[in-house]
N, C-alpha and C positions, 0 to 999 in steps of 0.2 A: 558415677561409674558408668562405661560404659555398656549397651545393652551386647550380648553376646547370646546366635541363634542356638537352641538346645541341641543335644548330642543328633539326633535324626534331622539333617537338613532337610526334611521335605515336611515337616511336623510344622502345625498352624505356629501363628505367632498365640505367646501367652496374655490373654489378655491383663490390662492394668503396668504391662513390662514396657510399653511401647516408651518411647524416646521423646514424643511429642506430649506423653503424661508428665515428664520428667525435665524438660527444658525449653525457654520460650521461643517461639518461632521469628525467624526475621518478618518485616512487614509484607507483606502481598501474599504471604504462605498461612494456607488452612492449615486444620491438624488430618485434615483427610490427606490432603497433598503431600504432609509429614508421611503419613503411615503410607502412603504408596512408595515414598520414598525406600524408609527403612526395610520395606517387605523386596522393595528393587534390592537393595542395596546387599538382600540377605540371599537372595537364590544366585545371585553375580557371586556372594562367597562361596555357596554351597559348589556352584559348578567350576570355582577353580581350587577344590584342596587336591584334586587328583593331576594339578598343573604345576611345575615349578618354575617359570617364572615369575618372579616377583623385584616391585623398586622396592629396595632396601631403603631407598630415600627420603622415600612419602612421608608426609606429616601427618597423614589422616588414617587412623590404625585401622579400620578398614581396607583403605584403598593400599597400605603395604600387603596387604595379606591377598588381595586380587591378581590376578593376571595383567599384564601390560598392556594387554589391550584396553579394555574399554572400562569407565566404571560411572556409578551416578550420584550425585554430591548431594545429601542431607542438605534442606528437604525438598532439592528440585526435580522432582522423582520423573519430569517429564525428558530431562536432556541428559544423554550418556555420551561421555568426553574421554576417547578411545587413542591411542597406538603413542608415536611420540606428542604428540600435543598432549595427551593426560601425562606422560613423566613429566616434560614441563612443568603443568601447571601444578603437579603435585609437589616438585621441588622449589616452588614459588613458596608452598606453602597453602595451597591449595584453595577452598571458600576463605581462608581466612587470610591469604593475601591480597593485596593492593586490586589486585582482579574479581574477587566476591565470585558471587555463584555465575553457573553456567548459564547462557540464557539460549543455548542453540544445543543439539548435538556437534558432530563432526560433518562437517560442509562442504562437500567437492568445487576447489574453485575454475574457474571456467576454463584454463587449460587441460584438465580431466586430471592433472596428477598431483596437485597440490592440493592443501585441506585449510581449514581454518576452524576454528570454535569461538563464538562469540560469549563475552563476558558480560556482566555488569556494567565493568571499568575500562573493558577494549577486549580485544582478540589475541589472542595466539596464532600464527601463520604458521603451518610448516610446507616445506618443500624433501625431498631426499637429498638436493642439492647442495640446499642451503640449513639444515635443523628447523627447529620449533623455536619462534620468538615472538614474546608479545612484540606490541605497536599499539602506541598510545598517546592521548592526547595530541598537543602541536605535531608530535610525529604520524599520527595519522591522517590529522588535516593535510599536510603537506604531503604526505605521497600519493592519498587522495586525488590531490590537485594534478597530478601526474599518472593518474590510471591505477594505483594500486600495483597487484605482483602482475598485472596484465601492463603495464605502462614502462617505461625504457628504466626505470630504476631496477624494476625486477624483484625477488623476495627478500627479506631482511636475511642477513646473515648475522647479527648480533642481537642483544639484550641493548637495549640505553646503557653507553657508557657515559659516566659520571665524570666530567673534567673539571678542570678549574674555573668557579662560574656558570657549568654550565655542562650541557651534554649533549653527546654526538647518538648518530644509530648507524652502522655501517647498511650494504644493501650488494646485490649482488652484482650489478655492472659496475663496482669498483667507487661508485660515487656513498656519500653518507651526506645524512639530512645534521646539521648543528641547528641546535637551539642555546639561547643564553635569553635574561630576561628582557633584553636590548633590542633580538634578532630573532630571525630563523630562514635557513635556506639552506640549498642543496650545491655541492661541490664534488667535483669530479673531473676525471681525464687529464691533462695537460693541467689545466688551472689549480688543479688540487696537488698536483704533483711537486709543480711551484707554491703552491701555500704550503706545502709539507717543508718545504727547502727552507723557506723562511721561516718554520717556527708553529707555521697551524697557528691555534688559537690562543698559543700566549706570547708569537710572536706580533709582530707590531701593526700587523693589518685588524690583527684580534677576531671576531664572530664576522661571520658573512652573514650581511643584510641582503641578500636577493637570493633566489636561485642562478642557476646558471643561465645564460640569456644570451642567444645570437644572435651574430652581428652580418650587417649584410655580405659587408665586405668580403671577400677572401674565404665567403662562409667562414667565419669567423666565431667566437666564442667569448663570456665573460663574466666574470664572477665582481661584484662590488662585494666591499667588507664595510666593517663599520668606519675604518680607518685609510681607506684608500680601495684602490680596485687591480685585480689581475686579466689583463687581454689577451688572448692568442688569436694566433693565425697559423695557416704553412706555411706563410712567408715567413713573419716577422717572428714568430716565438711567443712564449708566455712573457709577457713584459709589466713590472706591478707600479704603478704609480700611486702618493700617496695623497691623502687630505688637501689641500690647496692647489695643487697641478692637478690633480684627477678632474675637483673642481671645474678650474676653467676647461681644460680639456673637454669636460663633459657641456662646458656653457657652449665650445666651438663647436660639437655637433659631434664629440668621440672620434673613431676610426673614418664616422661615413663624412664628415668634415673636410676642411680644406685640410688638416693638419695629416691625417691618415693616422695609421698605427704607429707608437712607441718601437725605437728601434732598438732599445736599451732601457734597462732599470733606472728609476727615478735614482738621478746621482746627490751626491753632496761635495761640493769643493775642499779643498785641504782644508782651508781656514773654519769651516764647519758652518761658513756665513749663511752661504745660498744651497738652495736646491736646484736641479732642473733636469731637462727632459728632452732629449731630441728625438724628433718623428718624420715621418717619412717622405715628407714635401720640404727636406731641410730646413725646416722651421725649429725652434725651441720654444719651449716656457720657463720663463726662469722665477725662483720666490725667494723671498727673506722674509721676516717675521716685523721688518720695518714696511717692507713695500709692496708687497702683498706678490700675490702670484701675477705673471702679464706675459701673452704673447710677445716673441721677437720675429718678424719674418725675416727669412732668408736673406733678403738683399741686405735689411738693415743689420741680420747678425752679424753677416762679415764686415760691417765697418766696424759695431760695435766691439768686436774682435782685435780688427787690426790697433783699436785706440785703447789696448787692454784688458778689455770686454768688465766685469765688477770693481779688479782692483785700478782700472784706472783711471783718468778723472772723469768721465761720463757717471761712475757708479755704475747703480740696479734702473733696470726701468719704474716708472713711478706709472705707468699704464701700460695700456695695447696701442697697437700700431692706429692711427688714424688719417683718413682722406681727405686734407683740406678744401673747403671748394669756397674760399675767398677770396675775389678778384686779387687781393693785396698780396697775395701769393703768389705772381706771377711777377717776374723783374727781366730786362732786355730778353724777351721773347722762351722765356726759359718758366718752368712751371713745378714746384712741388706736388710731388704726386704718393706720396706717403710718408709719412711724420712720426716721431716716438719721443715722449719725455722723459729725459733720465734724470736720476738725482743731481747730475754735475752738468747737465744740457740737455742739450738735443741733438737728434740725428733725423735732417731733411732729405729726402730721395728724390733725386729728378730725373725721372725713367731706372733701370734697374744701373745704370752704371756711372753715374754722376750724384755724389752725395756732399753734403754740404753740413758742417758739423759745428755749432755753437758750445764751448766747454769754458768754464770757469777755470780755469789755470791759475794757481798760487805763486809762479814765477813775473816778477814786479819787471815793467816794462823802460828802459833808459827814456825811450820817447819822451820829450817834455812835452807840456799843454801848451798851443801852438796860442799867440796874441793874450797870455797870459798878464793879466792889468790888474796890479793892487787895489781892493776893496778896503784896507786898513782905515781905520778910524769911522767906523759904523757908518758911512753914508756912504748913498749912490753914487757910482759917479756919471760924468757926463762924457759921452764924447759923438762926434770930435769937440774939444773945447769951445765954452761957448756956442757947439749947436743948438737948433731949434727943432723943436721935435715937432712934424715929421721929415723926415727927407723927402728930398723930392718925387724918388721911386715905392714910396709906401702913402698908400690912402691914409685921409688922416682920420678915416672912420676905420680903420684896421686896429681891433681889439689885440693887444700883444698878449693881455691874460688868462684870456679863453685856454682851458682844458681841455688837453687833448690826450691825455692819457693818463695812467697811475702804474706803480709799482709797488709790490710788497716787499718786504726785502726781510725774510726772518732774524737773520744777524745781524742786522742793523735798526732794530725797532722804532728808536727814539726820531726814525725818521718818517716813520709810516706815517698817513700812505705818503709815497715821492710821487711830488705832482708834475708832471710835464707838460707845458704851458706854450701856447702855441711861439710866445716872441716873434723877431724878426729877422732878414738877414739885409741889410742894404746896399748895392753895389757902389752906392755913392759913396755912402761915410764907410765902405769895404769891413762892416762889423756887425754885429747883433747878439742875439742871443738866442736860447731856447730850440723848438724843432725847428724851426724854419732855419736855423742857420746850420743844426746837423741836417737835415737835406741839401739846401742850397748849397753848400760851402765845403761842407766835409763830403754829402753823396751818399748818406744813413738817409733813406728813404723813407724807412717806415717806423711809425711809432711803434708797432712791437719789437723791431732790435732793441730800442732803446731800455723799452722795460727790461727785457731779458738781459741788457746789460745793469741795469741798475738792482736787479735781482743778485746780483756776485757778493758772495761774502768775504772777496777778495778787494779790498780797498785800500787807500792810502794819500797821505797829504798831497794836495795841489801844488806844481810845481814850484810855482811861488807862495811859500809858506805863510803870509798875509791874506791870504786869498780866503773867504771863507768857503766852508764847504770840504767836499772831497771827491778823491778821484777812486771810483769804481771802475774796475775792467774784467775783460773776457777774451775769448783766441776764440775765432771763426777759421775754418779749415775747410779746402774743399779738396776731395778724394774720386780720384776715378778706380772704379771696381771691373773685373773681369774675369773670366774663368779660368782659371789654371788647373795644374796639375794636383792639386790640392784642395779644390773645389773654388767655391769664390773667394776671389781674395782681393784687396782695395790698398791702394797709394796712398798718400796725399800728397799733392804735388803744389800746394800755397798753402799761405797760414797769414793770418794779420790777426795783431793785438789790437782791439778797441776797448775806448775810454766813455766814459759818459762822467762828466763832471754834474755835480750836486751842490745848491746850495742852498741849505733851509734857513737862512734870513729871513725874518718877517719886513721886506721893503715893499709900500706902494708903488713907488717908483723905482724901475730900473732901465738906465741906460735911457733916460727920460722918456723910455715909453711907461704904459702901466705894467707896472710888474706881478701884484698881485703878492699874499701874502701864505704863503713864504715864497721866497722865486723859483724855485725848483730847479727843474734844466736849466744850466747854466747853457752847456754844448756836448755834444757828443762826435766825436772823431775817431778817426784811424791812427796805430803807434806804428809799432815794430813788426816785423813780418819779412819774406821772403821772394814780395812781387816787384815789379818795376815801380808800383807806386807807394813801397816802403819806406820811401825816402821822403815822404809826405804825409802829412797829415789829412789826406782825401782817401774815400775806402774803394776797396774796390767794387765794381759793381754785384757779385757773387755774394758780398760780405751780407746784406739785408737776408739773400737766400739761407744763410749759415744761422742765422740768429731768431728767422721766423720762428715763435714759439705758437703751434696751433693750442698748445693747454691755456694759455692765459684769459 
């Protein structure tokens, strides 16, 4: 039962009646510190029955029967917790809410009009502005870290609301601190406005992991989430990109980057394949869930553009743009100067307006295989008939078997690796094999066309169906780009079909040099196309540029 003072509020207390004879004390509290309490707690009644206000709300039957102002909580007789901070924390529920006793009185804070009372469990703030609300735990660390109601957040204006997973605190400059077990950080202005729009915390960005954080640029601003990030500017706007383009975007260096700010919301394509993202140096990022996220720059967008851009045979990129610097890269005086791999080729840059485009085309080419000679009935054959191996233009210490390069070829396994084998080309006996006769004879220069052509999952029987082996091809394309009305936009003004013939026969000898086991390159040449020299089997000089693969 509780103790109740006798009829003369000014009359001693009874002794043996005290509160502290009758119930145990929390730890740190005397029974002296009890009875000062209860002796406080009894003149605070006496001098307000001639007062009528009262919180109907209170939990603590004492402190309903006190005036609104101030009162002192059994048995912390030293700290009296007065105006609206005591309705508060009475309607908390008082010592016996999540806050426990008082460990302060009422505390002017440093702008002379706001108060605070410190708790056991955290503080009550109040302002006139903003009410009386605790601030606790993660929420007080974090605004802590920001100055408190002296710091650009300002004083709470709510209680911990309870959300899905997790809970927010609003605050008076319009921003609120979220916490979830994942996260915690502050959101606000613009960014918050845009996370409103999408959904807040159960939409798809879900809990912000950062506080808000600026950016050099454009005095800028940004909030990261668990699931992607939102950026503003005055220029550009709130713009949110998500998980895998935020990613790289943040690997290129964010807004202060070459890429600059997002100039639009992370998109998705009709078909639901890709994502991506254009930014303000007309660059993109594009992702799939096969190819992961990868810069596109500008120059290379608009070809990849004009060849379809995803749905068309180039595909997604399989990387970032890269700078070759292999001598083998340079062909009649012309030079690659930025390179991309995509899942159906590549796209070669020589300066911003000459591009050169190797794709695997599923369209089978008329061209036949030019000096095509049956190999039928398992042996080598010899030619010219009768010759003696070497000719007279080839050393007779010239290794024809020596490797000089390999292919992988995913669709075609059973052939891996495809070895490319240096052979010969003779002007004498006007024949050969291998690279030396696609350089010499066809004008395929370099052994990474060849791979890149023996990489096509687009194949097909040898024009003379005795012939072992088979015929692999690809369309090398060269496009001039320029600026229109429309921004950059690219031509192609050639195209050649090239072949690379394969044949994995295990012969020692071929074509009575050494051939090596299996022979590999048989030849590689030029088909069908749209040049002067499509009428032949020799490539054009560009075609090496079109086919350079720097990924290999």
């Amino acid at each position: 039962m509780e103790w109740t003072p006798t009829e003369n509020p000014n009359s001693t207390i009874v002794p043996g009646k005290m509160r502290s004879d009758r119930q145990e004390l929390p730890e740190g509290f005397t029974k002296e510190d009890a009875d000062k309490a209860e002796i406080a707690e009894a003149k605070l009644l006496a001098a307000s029955r001639s007062r009528t206000a009262r919180n109907a709300g209170a939990t603590n039957a004492l402190a309903a029967a006190a005036p609104t102002d101030c009162m002192i909580y059994f048995p912390a007789w030293q700290f009296s917790v007065c105006g609206e901070i005591r309705v508060k924390y009475d309607s908390l529920g008082g010592p016996n809410s999540f806050l426990l006793l008082p460990t302060s009185s009422n505390i002017t804070n440093g702008d002379g009009v706001g108060q605070r009372v410190t708790f056991l469990n955290g503080p009550i703030y109040w302002h006139p502005n903003a009410g009386a609300h605790p601030v606790l735990n993660h929420f007080m660390m974090k605004w802590g870290e920001h100055g408190w109601e002296a710091g650009w957040l300002g004083y709470p204006t709510t209680d911990e609301i309870v959300l899905q997973n997790g809970r927010r605190q609003e605050f008076q400059s319009g921003a609120a601190i979220y916490w979830s077990p994942l996260s915690l950080g502050i959101v606000g202005g613009s960014v918050r406005a845009k996370y409103y729009a999408l959904g807040a915390e159960t939409g798809p960005l879900g809990y912000p992991s950062t506080d808000e954080i600026w950016a050099t640029k454009y005095n800028g601003r940004y909030n990261n989430f668990l699931n992607g990030t939102i950026t503003w500017s005055g220029q550009t706007g709130a713009r949110v990109l998500y998980g895998a383009i935020r990613d790289k975007w943040s690997q290129l260096g964010r807004e202060d980057g070459t890429l600059g700010y997002p100039l639009a919301d992370e998109q998705v394509t009709p078909n639901g394949i890709a994502h991506f993202a254009d930014f303000e140096n007309g660059s993109s990022i594009w992702w799939t869930a096969i190819t992961g996220a990868h810069e596109i720059p500008v120059n290379i967008l608009a070809v990849w553009n004009g060849k379809g851009a995803g749905g068309g045979l180039l595909g997604y990129p399989l990387g970032g743009p890269v700078q070759p610097t292999s001598p083998a890269l340079s062909a009649e005086g012309v030079s690659i100067t930025l390179s991309q791999r995509y899942q159906g080729g590549v796209i070669n840059m020589a300066g911003p307006d000459n591009a050169y485009v190797g794709m695997y085309d599923p369209t089978p080419d008329p061209f036949p295989e030019p000096e095509s000679t049956s190999t039928s009935g398992m042996t080598p054959f010899a030619y010219p008939p009768d010759g003696t191996w070497p000719p007279s233009d080839i050393p007779a210490s010239y290794d024809t078997s020596v490797e000089v390069g390999r292919a992988a070829n995913q669709h075609f396994q059973d052939y891996n690796p495809m070895i490319i084998r240096q052979g010969y080309w003779s002007t004498v006996w006007d024949d050969g094999w291998g690279q030396d006769k696609a350089e010499h004879y066809h004008q395929l220069k370099y052994v990474d066309s060849i791979e890149f052509v023996l990489e096509s999952q687009y194949h097909g029987p040898r024009s003379n169906p005795a012939d072992f082996g088979k015929d692999f091809w690809a369309v090398a394309t060269h496009d001039i780009c320029e600026v229109g009305w429309n921004g950059r936009e690219c031509e192609e003004i050639e195209r050649r079909t090239v072949h690379a013939i394969y044949d994995h026969t295990q012969w020692a000898t071929y074509k009575l040099a050494q051939g090596g086991n299996p022979i590999g390159l048989v030849t590689a040449y030029c088909g069908g196309g749209n040049t002067p020299l499509s009428g032949t089997s020799v490539c054009d000089s560009w075609v090496d540029m079109a086919l350079m693969n720097p990924g290999n």
